[in-house]
Steps between C-alpha positions, in 0.01 A plus 500: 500500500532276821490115490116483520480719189711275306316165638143673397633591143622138479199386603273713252729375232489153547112517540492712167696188334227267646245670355636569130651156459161342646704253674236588828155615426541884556239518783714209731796740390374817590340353815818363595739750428288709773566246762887507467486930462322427848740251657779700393400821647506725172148590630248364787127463580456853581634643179344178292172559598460826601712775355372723185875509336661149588232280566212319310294735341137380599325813316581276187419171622099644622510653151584186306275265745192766480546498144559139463149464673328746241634298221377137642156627550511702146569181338232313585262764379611341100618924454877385401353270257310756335758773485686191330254448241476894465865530441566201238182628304658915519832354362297223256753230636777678382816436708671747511193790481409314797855569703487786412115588591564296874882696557347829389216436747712394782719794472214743521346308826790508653585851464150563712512160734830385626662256269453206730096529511509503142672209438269350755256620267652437126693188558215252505337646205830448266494165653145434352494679195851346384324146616261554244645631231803209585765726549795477732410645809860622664587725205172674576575544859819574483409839230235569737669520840791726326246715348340503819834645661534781244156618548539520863801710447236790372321576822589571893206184555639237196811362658553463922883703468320818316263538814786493739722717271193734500477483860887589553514738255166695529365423154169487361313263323500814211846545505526105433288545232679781328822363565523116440133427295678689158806278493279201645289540153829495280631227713174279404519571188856357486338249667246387275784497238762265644189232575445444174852405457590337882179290480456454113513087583132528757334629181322200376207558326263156488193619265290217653494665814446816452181407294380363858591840727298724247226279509488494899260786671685662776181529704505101499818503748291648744419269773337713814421865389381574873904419603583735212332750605604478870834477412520799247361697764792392733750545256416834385498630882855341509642672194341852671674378822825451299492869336397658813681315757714805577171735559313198709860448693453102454801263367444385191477120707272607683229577202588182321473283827179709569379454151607153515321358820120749413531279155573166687188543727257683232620210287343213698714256397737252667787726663665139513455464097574879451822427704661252265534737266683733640923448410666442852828410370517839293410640903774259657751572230451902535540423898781365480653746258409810652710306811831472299476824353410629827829337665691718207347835564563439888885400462517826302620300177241689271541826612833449412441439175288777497771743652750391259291564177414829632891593566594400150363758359632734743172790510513508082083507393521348171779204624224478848242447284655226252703304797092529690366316219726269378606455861169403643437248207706220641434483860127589427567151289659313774303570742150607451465871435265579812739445718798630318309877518376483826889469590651731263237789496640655789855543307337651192335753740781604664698561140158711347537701838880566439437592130211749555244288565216384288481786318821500414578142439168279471612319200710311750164407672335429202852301337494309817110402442592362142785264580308368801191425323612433162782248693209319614461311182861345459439184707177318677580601868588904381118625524207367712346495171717247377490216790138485544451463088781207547254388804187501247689331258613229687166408634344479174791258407679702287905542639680852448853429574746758667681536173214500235352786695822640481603419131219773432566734790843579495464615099151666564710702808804596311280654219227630691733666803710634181242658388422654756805666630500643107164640667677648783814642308256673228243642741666618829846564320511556157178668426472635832 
């Protein structure tokens, strides 16, 4: 690596320690380690703003701001609150019944939506329903965001890197369904499992409380049934636009800003009030992100990284396949895992090519799927998911620090990435 390499992977790292140790707010970091990448000529305007591979990626911003503009006007239809009330009343204020009821539901949304809409989606319901029921919210939002990237994992839609993998690779959305939804159901199930353990301390159960949810009517929380109905129209021609997005040729973006600006002017409410609400430091601090990581992929330091995994295992299948998805966990941590794929996709192509193709070798495709998305849940800036839950969370006053994201994370990705190379090893080796 030349001397601009070697500046840019100082600079990432000393932005990383900014944002873990909280010493800067993570969206000033971000921000600003994007201005240096730029001053020091790891990458320029042309490549920041405009290139597919090293630059920001503005198919995710349109999806997140769309998205963020469904959710404003959905909440002041009173729909969150009564999905709220619905959910505390299905688990009868139990605590943990109702983590698992909320991750089980998050996990099967996502798997059909992409895991960022449904957090849009899912988040502020926890918030209210744990309000009620006087529960500690982060706990809550923390199970649901990692469920959330499991589910994801099951489907080419659920999680941004499976749709490019699927892209680069020629896959289906069947074969990511018979490939990665069977180990995605174990992995939940594991899941479920270590919550009640990780979280056993958010399960307070106050009797007086409860009492008041079950005696709440759900139809009570809502407040403008003609909104409702407008927007569940929207939103349902958004979801089709999400699962047919290949067939219509139109960006996933480009439905959810679509979707997003129809609801804002069939809404006929305040665009400046319906504004507000959407998170623009969660937008500013994925700019700025996609920047930095953008400056690495253009110095060449993460195809590097990518190279060198892939000559460790010099051609073997079985070693590929284990050094694919333990490799991928850590830089998918590090540095978001949309990013990470779009950069290192091209390498795992050219090694399924040299081993026979996908015929041959797609386990590697599919081992390279698993520790990219299942790497998204070991820290708050590895997954979209996981930033714009910590945006949600901070706006409703309730902090997730860098390391009590990560306290869960890392031990939720160790097990669950495990797991599923035991998946690998049994199916495409040892029973094969």
């Amino acid at each position: 690596m030349d001397i601009t390499a070697w500046l840019a992977v100082a600079v990432f790292a000393v932005v990383y320690v900014l944002i873990a140790t909280e010493w800067v707010h993570r969206v000033a970091a971000a921000l600003g380690g994007a201005v240096v990448m730029l001053v020091i000529g790891a990458t320029d305007a042309e490549h920041a703003f405009f290139s597919e591979e090293a630059g920001i990626d503005w198919n995710v911003i349109f999806l997140l701001l769309g998205m963020m503009l469904i959710v404003s006007v959905l909440k002041r239809t009173g729909i969150f609150e009564f999905i709220a009330i619905w959910a505390a009343k299905r688990a009868r204020g139990r605590p943990y019944r109702l983590m698992v009821l909320l991750t089980v539901a998050t996990a099967f949304l996502s798997a059909w939506l992409d895991n960022v809409t449904t957090v849009l989606l899912i988040a502020p319901v926890t918030i209210l329903v744990c309000t009620r029921l006087g529960l500690p919210i982060v706990p809550y939002l923390i199970a649901e965001v990692m469920a959330c990237n499991i589910g994801g994992a099951a489907t080419l839609i659920g999680d941004p890197p499976n749709i490019m993998i699927g892209s680069r690779a020629d896959l289906s959305f069947n074969d990511f369904l018979m490939h990665m939804a069977p180990i995605v159901v174990v992995l939940m199930v594991v899941f479920v499992l270590m919550s009640r353990v990780m979280f056993r301390k958010a399960f307070r159960y106050d009797p007086e409380r409860v009492d008041a949810v079950m005696e709440l009517r759900e139809r009570d929380a809502i407040k403008d049934v003609r909104l409702l109905v407008v927007s569940g129209v929207v939103v349902v021609l958004v979801m089709a636009g999400f699962v047919l997005h290949t067939t219509l040729h139109l960006e996933p973006s480009v439905v959810a800003i679509i979707g997003g600006l129809v609801l804002l002017a069939a809404s006929r409410l305040s665009a400046a009030d319906v504004v507000k609400d959407v998170e623009w430091e969660t937008l500013a601090f994925f700019t700025g992100l996609f920047v930095m990581v953008g400056a690495m992929v253009q110095t060449g330091v993460i195809g590097d990284l990518g190279k060198a995994a892939a000559q460790a295992t010099e051609g073997e299948l079985l070693g590929t396949s284990m050094a694919l998805i333990f490799g991928s966990v850590v830089p998918s941590a590090v540095i978001d895992n949309i990013p990470f794929v779009a950069s290192v996709s091209p390498i795992v192509s050219e090694i399924v090519a040299s081993a026979g193709g996908t015929e041959e070798a797609g386990m590697l495709w599919w081992s390279f799927a698993l520790g990219a998305d299942l790497g998204g849940n070991a820290t708050i800036i590895a997954s979209s998911a996981n930033v714009v839950v910590v945006g949600i969370a901070d706006r409703s006053g309730h902090h997730i620090s860098f390391w009590q994201f990560s306290r869960y994370g890392l031990i939720v990705t160790a097990v669950t990435v495990t797991v599923a190379a035991l998946y690998v090893w049994l199916r495409y080796f040892a029973l094969a």
